[in-house]
PANUMI-347954 format. One record per atom (N, C-alpha, C): x, y, z. Coordinates in steps of 0.1 Angstrom, whole numbers, plus 2048, in hexadecimal, padded with zeros to 3 digits. Layout:
N
XYZ ...
//
This chain:
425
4E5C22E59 4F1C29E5E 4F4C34E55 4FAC41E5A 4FCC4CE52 50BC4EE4A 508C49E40 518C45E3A 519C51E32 50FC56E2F 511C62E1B 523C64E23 52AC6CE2C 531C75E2E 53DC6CE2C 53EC61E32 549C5CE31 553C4FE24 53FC46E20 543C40E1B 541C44E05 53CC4EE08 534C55DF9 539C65DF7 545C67DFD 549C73DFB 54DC75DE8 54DC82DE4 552C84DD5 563C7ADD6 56DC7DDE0 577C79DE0 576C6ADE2 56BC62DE9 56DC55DEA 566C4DDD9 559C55DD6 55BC50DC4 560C53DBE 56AC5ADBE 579C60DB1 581C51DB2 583C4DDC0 58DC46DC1 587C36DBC 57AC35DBF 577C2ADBA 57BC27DAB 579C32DA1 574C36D94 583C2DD93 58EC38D9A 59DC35D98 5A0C28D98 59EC20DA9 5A2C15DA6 5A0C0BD9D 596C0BD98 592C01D90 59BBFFD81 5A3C0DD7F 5AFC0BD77 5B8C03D7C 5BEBF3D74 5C8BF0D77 5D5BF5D76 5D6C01D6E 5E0C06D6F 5E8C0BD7A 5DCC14D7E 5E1C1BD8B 5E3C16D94 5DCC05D99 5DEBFBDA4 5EBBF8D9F 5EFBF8D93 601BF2D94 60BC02D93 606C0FD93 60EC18D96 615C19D84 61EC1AD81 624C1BD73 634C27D7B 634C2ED71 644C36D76 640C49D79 645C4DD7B 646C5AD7D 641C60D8B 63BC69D96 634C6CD9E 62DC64DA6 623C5AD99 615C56D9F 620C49DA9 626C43DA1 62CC37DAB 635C3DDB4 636C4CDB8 63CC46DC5 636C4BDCF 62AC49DCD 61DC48DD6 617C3BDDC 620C30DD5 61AC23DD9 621C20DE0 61BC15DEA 622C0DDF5 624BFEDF1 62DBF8DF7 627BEDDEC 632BDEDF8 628BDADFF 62ABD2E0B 628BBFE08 63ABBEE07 638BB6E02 63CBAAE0A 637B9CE05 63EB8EE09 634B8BE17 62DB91E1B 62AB8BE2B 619B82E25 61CB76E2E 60BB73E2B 602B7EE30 5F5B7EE2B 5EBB87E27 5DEB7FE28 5D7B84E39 5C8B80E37 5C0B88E34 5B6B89E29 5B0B96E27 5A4B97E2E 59FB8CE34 58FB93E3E 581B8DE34 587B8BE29 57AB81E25 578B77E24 580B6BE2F 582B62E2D 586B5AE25 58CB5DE20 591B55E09 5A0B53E1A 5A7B4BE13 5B1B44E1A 5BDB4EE14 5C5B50E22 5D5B57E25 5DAB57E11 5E1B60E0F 5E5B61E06 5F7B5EE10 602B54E09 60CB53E11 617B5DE10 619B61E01 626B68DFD 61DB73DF6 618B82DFE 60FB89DF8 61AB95DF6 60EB9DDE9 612BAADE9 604BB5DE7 608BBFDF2 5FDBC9DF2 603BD3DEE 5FEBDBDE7 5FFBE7DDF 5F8BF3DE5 5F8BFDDEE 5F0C0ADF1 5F6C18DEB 5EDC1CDE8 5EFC28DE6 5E1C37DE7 5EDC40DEE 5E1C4BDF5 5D3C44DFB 5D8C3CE08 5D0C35E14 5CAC29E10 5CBC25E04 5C2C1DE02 5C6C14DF8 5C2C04DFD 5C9BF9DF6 5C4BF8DE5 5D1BF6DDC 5CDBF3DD0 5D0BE8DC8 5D5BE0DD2 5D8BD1DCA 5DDBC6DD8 5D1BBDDDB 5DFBB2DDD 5DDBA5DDA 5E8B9CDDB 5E3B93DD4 5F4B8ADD4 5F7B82DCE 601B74DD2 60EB80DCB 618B7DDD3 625B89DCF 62BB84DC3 62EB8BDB6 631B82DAD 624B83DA3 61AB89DA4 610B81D9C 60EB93D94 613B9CD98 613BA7D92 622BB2D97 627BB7D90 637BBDD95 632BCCDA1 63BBCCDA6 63ABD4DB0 63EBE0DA5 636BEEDA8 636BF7D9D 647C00DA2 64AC04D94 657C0CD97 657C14DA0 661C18DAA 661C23DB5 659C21DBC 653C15DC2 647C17DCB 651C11DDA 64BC19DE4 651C16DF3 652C06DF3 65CBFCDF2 659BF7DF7 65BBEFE07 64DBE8E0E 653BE4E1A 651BD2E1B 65DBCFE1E 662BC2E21 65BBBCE2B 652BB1E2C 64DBACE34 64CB9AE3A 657B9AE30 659B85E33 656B82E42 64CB78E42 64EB72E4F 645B7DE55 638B85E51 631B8BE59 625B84E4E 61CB89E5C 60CB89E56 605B91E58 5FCB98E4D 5F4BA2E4E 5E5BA0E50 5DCBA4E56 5CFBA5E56 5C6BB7E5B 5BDBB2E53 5B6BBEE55 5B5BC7E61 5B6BD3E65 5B4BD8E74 5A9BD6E79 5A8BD4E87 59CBCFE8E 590BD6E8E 584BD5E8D 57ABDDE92 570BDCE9D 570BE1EA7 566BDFEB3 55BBE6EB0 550BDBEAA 543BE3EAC 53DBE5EBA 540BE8EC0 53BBEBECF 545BF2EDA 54DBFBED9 553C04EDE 54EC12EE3 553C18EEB 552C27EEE 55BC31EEE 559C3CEF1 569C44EED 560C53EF4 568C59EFD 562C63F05 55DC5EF13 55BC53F19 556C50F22 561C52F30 56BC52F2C 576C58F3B 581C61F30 584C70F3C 585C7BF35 57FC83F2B 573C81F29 56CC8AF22 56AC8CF16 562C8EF0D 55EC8EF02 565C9CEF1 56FC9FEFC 575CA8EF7 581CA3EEB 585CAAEDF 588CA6ED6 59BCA1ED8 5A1CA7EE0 5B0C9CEDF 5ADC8CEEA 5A4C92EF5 5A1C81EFE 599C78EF4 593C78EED 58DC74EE3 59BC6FED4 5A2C75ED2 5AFC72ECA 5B7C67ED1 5B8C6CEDF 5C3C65EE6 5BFC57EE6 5ADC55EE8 5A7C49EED 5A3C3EEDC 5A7C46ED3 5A4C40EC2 5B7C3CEC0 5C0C42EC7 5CCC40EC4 5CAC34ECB 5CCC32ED5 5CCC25EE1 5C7C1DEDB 5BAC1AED5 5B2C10ECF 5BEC09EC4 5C2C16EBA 5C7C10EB1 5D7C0EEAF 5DEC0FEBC 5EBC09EBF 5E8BFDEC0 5DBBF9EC7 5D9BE9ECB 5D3BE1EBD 5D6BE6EB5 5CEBE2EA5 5C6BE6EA3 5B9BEBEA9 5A8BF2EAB 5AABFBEA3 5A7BFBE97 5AAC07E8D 599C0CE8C 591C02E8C 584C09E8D 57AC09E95 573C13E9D 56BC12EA8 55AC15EA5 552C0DEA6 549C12EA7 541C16EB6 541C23EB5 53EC29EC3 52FC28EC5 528C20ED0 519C1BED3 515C29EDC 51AC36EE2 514C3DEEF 51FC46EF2 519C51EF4 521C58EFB 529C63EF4 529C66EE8 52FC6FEE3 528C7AEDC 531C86EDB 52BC93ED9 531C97EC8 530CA7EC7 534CA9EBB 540CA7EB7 54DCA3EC2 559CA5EBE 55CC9AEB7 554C8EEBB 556C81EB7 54CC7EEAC 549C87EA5 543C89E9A 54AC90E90 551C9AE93 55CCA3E8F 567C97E89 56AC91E95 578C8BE90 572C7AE82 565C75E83 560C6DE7C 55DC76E6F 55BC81E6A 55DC87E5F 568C87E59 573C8AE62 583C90E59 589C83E57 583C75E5E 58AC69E58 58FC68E4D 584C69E42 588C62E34 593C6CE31 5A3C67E34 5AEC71E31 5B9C64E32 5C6C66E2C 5CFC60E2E 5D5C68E3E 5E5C65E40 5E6C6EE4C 5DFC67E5B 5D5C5CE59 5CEC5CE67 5D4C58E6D 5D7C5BE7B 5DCC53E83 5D7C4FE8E 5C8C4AE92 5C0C48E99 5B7C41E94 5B2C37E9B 5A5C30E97 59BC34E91 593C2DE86 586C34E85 57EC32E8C 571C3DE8A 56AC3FE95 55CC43E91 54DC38E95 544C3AE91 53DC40EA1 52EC45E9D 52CC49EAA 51AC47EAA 514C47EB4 50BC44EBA 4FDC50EC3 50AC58EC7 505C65ECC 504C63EDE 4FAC66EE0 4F2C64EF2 4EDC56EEC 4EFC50EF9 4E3C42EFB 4D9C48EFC 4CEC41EF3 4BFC48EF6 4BBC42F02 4B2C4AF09 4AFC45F19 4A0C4FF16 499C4EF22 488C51F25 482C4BF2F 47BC50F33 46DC4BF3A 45FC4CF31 462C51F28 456C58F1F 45CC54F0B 455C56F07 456C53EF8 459C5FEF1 451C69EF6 459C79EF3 467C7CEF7 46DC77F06 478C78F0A 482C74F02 480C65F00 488C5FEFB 48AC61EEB 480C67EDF 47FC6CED4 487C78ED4 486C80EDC 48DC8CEDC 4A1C8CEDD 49DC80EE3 4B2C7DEE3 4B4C76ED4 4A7C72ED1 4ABC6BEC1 4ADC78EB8 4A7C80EB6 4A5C89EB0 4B2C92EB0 4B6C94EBD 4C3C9EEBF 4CEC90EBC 4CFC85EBD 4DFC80EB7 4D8C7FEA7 4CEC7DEA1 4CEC7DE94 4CFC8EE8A 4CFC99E96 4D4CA5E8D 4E0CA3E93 4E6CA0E97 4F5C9EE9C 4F9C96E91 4F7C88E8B 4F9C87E7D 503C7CE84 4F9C6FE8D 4FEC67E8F 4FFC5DE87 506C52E89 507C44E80 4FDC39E87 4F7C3AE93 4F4C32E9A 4E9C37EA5 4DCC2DEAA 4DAC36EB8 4DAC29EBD 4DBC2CECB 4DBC21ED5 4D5C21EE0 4CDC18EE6 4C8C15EEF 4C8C0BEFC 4C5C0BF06 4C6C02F14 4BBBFAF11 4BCBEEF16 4ABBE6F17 4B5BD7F23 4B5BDEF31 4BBBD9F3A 4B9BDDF47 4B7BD0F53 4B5BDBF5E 4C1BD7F6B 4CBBD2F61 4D9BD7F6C 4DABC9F75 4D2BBFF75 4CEBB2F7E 4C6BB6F88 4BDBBFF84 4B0BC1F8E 4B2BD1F94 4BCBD6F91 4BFBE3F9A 4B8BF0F90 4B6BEEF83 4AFBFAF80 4A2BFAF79 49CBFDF6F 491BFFF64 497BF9F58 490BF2F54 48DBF5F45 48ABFEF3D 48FBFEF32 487C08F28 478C01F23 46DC05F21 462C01F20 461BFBF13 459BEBF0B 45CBEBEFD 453BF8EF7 448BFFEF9 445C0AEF6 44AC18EF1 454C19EF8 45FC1CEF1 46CC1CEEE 46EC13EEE 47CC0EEE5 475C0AEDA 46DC07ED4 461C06ECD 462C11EC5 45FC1BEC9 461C28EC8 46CC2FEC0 477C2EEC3 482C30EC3 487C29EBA 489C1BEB5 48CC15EAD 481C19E9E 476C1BEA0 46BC21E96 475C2FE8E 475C36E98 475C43E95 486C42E8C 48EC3BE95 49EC3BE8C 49EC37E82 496C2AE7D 494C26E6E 48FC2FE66 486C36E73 482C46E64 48DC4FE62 492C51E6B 49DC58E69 4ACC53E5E 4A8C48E5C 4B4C42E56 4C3C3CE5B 4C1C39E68 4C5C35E73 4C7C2AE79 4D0C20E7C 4CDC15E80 4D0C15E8E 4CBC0CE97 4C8C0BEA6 4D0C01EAC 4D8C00EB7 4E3BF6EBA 4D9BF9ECB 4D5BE8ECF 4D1BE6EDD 4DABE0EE5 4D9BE3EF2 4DDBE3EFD 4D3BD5EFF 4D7BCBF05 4D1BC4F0C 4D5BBAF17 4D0BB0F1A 4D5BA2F21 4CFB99F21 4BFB9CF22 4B8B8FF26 4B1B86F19 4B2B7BF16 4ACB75F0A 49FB79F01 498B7CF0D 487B82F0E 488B8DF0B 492B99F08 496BA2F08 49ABA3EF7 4A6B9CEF8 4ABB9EEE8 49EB98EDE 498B90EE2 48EB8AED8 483B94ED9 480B9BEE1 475BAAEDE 478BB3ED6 489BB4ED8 48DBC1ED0 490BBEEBD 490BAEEC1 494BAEEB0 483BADEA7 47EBA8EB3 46BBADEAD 467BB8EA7 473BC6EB2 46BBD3EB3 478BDBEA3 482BD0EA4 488BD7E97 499BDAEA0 499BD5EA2 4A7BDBEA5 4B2BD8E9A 4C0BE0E98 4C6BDCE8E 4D3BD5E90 4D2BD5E9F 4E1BCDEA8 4E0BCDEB5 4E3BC1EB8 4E6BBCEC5 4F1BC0EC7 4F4BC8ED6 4FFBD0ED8 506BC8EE5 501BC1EE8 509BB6EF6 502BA2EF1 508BA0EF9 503B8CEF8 4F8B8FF04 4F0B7EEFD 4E9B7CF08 4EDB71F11 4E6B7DF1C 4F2B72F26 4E9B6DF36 4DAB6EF37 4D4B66F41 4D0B59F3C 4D1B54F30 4CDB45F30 4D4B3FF1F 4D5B31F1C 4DAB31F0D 4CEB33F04 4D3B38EFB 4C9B3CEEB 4C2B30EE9 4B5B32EE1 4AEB29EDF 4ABB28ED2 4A6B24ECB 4A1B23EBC 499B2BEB5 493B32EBE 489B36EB9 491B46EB8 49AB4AEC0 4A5B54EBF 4ABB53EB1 4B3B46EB3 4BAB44EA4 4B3B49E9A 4A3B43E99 4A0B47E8E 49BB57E8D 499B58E96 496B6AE95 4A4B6EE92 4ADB6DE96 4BDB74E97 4BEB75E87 4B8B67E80 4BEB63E76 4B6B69E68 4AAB6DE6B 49BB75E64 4A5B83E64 4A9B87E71 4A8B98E6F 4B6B99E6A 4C0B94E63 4CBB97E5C 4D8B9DE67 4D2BA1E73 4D8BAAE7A 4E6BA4E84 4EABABE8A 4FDBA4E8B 4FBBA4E9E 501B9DEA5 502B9DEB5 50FB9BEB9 511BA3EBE 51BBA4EC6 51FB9FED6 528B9BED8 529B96EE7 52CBA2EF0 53ABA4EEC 540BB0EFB 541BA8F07 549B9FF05 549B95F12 554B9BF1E 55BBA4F19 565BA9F22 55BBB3F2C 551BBCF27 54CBC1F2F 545BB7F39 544BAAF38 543BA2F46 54DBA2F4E 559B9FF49 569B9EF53 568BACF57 562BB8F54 564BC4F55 55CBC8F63 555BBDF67 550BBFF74 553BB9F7E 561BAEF7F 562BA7F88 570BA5F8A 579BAAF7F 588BA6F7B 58FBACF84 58ABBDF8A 597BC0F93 593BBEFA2 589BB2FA6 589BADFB0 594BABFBB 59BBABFB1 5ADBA6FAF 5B6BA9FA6 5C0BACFAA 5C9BB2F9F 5CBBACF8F 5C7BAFF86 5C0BAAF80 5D0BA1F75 5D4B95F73 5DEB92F6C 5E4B9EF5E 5D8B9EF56 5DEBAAF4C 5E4BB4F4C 5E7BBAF5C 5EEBC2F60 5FFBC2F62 5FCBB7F5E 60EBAFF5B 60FBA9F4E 607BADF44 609BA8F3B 613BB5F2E 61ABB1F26 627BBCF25 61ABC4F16 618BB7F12 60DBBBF05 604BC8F0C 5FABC6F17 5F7BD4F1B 5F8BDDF22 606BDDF25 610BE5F2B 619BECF21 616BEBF14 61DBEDF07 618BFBF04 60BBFEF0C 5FEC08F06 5F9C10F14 5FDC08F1B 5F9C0DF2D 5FFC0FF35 5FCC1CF3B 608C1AF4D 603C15F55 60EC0DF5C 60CC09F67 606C0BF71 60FC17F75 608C1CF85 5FBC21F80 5F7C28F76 5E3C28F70 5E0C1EF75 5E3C14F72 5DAC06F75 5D9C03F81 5E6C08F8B 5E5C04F99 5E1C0DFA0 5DFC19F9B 5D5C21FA1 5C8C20FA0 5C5C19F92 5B4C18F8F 5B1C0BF96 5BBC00F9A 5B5BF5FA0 5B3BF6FB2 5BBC03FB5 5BCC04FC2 5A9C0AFC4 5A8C16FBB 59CC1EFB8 591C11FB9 593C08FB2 584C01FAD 57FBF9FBE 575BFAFC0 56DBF4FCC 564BEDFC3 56BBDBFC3 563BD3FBB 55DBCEFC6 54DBC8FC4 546BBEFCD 546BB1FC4 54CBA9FCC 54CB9BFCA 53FB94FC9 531B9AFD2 529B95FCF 51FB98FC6 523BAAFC3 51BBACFB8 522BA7FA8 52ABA8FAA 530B9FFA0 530B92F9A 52EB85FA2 528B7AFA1 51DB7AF93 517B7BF93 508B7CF88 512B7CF7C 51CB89F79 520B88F6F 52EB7EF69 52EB79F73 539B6EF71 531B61F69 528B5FF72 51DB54F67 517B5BF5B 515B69F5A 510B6EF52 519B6EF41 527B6BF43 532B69F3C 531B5EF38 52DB52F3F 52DB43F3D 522B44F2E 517B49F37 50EB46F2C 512B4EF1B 515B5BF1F 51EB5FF11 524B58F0D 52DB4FF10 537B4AF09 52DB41EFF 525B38F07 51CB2CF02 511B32EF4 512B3CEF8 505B43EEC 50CB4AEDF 51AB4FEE1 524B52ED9 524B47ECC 526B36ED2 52BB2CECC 51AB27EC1 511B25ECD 503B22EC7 503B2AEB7 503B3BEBD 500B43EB3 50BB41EA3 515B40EA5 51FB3FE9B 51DB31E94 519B25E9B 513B16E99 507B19E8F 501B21E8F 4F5B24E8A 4FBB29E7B 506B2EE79 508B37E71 503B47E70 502B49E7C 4FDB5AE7C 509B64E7F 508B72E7B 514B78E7F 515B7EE8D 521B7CE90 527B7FE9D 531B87E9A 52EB97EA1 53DB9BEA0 540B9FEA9 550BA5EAA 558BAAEBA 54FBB9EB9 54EBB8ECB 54DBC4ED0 54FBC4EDD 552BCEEE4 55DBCBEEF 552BD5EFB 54FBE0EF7 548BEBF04 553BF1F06 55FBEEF01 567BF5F09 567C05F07 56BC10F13 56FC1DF15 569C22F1E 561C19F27 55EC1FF35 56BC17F3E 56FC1FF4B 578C1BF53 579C10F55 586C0AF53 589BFBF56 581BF1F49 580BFAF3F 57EBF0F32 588BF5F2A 596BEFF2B 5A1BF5F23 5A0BF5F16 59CC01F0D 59EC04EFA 5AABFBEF8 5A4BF3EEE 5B7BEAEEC 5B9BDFEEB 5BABDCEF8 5C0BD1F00 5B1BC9F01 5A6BCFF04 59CBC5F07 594BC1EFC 596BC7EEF 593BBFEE2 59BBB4EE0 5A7BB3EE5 5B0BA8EE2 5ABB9AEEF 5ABBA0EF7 5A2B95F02 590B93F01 589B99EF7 586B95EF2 581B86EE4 58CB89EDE 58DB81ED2 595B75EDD 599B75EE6 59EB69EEE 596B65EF2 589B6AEF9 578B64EFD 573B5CEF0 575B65EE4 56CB5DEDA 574B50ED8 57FB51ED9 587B43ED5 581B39EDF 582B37EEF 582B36EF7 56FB30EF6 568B36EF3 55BB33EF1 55AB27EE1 568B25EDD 562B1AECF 568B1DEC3 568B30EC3 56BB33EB3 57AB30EB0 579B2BEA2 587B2BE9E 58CB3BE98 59CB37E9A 5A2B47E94 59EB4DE8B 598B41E7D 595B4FE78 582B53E78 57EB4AE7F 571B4FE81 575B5BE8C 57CB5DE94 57DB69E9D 581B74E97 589B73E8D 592B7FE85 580B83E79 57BB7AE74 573B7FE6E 568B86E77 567B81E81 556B8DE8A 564B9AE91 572B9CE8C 574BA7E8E 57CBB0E84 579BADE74 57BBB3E67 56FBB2E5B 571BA8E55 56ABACE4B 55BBAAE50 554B9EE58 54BB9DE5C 543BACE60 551BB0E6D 54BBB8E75 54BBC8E6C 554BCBE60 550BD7E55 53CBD0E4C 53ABC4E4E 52FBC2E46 528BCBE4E 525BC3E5C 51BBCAE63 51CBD5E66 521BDFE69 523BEBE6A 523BF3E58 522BE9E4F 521BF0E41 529BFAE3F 534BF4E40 540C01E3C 54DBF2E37 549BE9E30 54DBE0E2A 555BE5E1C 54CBF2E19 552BF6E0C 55EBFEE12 565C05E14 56CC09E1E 578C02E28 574BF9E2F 57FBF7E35 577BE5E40 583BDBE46 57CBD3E49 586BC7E41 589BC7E32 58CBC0E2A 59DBC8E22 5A3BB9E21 5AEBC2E17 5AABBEE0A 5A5BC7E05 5A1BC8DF7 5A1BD3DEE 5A6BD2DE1 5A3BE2DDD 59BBE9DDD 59FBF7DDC 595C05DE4 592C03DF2 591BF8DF8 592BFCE09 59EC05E11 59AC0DE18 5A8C11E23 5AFC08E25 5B9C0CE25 5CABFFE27 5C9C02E33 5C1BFFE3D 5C1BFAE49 5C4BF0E4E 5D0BEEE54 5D3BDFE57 5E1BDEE62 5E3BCCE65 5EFBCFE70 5F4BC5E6C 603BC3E72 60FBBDE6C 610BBAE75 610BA8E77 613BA0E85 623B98E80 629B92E8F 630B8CE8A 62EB79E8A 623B7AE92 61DB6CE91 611B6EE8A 60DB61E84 600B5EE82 5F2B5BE8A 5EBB61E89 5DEB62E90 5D2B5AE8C 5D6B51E7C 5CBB46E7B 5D3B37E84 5E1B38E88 5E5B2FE8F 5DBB30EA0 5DEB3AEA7 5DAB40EB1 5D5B4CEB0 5C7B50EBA 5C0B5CEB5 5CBB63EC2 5D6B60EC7 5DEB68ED3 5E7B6EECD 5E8B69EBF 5F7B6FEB4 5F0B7BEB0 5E0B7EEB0 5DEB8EEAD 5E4B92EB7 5EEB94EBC 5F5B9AECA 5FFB9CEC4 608B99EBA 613B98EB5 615BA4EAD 610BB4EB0 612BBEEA9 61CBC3EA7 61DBC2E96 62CBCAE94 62ABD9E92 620BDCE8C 61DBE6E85 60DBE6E83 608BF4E82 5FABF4E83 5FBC01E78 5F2BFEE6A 5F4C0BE60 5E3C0CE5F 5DFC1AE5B 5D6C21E5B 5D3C28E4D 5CEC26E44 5D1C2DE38 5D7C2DE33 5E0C23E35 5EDC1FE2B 5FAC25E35 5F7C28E3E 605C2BE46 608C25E51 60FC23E54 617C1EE62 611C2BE6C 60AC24E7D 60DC2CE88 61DC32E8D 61CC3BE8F 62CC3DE95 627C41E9F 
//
């Protein structure tokens, strides 16, 4: 993945240098403390699974966390903001490794803001983008590392690489890697019989050439026969579940050889069959909090679903759920990713009905909160950075009023969603 820009900037090693001062994690008097924030009393899950801190205090200052830890166990520095938080709970902001952004209204740089805002009203503070974006969404993944954000972050992928040929398909690698992508991505699917495959020849190809590039490769797939080729040929993530039959052993142990992370995206199943019928979430106030109405009843009037081509993927869901639980039983990583940002995959709202599939397939709350923080910053390797509340990471995070290791539905309970140490407004 191409981090130098974001995660190795001059400004991001000054600060490491800094925090490692205890002094400056507790602030002292004059200027520098009243730069700190300092968020106190609310339990505190930090994303590495070490257990709830009950009566915490976090300390941030200029976007980024520099202390937390049991309230009381170091003083809240002079003049620092403080905000009162008894009776809330904090956890890391979400990350969907499997999102889009540009895929309805255009690739242009405020539809692109609007669709990183949206994400991260619903807690999605970080997106990793698999397809479909151009330079503006490369533009806006540079000016991240800033206090000030008020949008999701945003990794990118470029064009799906596509071909008939090994030259064709090399040549789209080549243009998103001078584009100065984080990711390439590939199809290796044929729709349930209606189109081609990509050949292993080249995807073969393509996965070769991105590791030369320095590049790592996120696949498209479905079929079991399918993901077990690609992790032969090197891939560095499973970008959907498999979902024509249950995993077998011989998967596990490949899954478990190549270090590499899989993701479900089970909503992009409901995403094929849901507005059959008016779909319940359309009455729900949680995504009506973020959505208009009449949008939705114009896009459900719009959508011409076939009930029978839809079928396949209703079973096709069953089996995800079942390979979800296998895979995590195994001890392998699983993290959220949703597809969402093509029409009728709502930014938001359907990472959160997501993490209700993973419940729903076995995982407990906080196995589901970890394949969507710190697990899911490992795999994507931006762990140093953000994923976790810990010092020198972005104080990215959200302020519930219920608890979410009780129920994974209390991640719904958003009070506040901060970005760099700041509150959305």
């Amino acid at each position: 993945m191409n981090t130098h820009r974001t995660l190795f900037s001059p400004r991001r090693i000054g600060w490491i240098l800094v925090g490692c001062v205890l002094g400056f994690a507790l602030g002292g008097t004059g200027s520098a403390a009243q730069q700190v924030t300092a968020l106190v009393g609310a339990r505190i899950w930090d994303g590495t699974g070490a257990e709830a801190i009950s009566n915490g205090l976090m300390l941030v200052r200029d976007g980024r966390i520099t202390y937390v830890g049991e309230r009381g166990d170091v003083p809240v520095p002079s003049g620092a903001a403080v905000v009162n938080l008894n009776g809330r709970t904090i956890i890391p902001g979400l990350i969907n490794t499997h999102g889009h952004v540009g895929s309805v209204g255009g690739s242009g740089r405020e539809n692109l803001i609007a669709q990183l805002r949206l994400y991260a009203e619903y807690g999605v503070t970080t997106v990793n983008s698999l397809g479909g974006e151009g330079p503006a969404a490369v533009a806006l993944r540079d000016e991240q590392s800033m206090t000030g954000l008020d949008r999701a972050r945003v990794f990118v992928a470029g064009a799906v690489v596509t071909g008939n040929t090994v030259d064709a398909a090399l040549a789209i690698v080549q243009r998103n890697a001078d584009m100065d992508v984080d990711w390439m991505k590939l199809r290796v699917d044929d729709n349930l019989g209606s189109s081609q495959k990509m050949s292993p020849q080249i995807y073969s190809a393509v996965i070769d050439r991105s590791h030369e590039l320095g590049l790592r490769l996120a696949s498209h797939m479905f079929y079991l026969s399918d993901a077990k080729a690609l992790l032969r040929a090197g891939t560095d993530f499973l970008a959907h579940s498999i979902r024509d039959m249950d995993v077998d052993q011989e998967f596990l142990g490949m899954l478990a050889a190549s270090g590499i992370c899989y993701t479900p995206t089970m909503t992009r199943e409901i995403s094929t069959y849901v507005y059959e019928s008016r779909p319940d979430f359309f009455d729900d106030p949680f995504f009506l909090s973020h959505f208009d109405q009449a949008e939705q009843e114009r896009f459900q009037e719009s959508r011409q679903a076939s009930s029978a081509r839809a079928q396949p993927y209703k079973e096709a869901l069953r089996v995800a759920l079942r390979n979800v639980k296998a895979i995590v039983d195994a001890g392998l990583p699983v993290v959220m990713g949703t597809d969402t940002g093509p029409a009728g995959r709502h930014q938001g709202y359907f990472e959160h009905m997501e993490l209700d599939l993973m419940a729903e397939a076995g995982l407990t709350p906080e196995q589901v909160l970890l394949s969507a923080t710190g697990l899911a910053a490992e795999c994507l390797r931006i762990d140093d950075e953000i994923g976790t509340l810990r010092p020198n990471r972005w104080a990215d995070f959200i302020v519930l009023t219920e608890n979410p290791l009780d129920d994974i539905r209390n991640a719904r309970s958003i009070e506040s969603v901060w970005i760099a140490g700041e509150a959305l407004r």
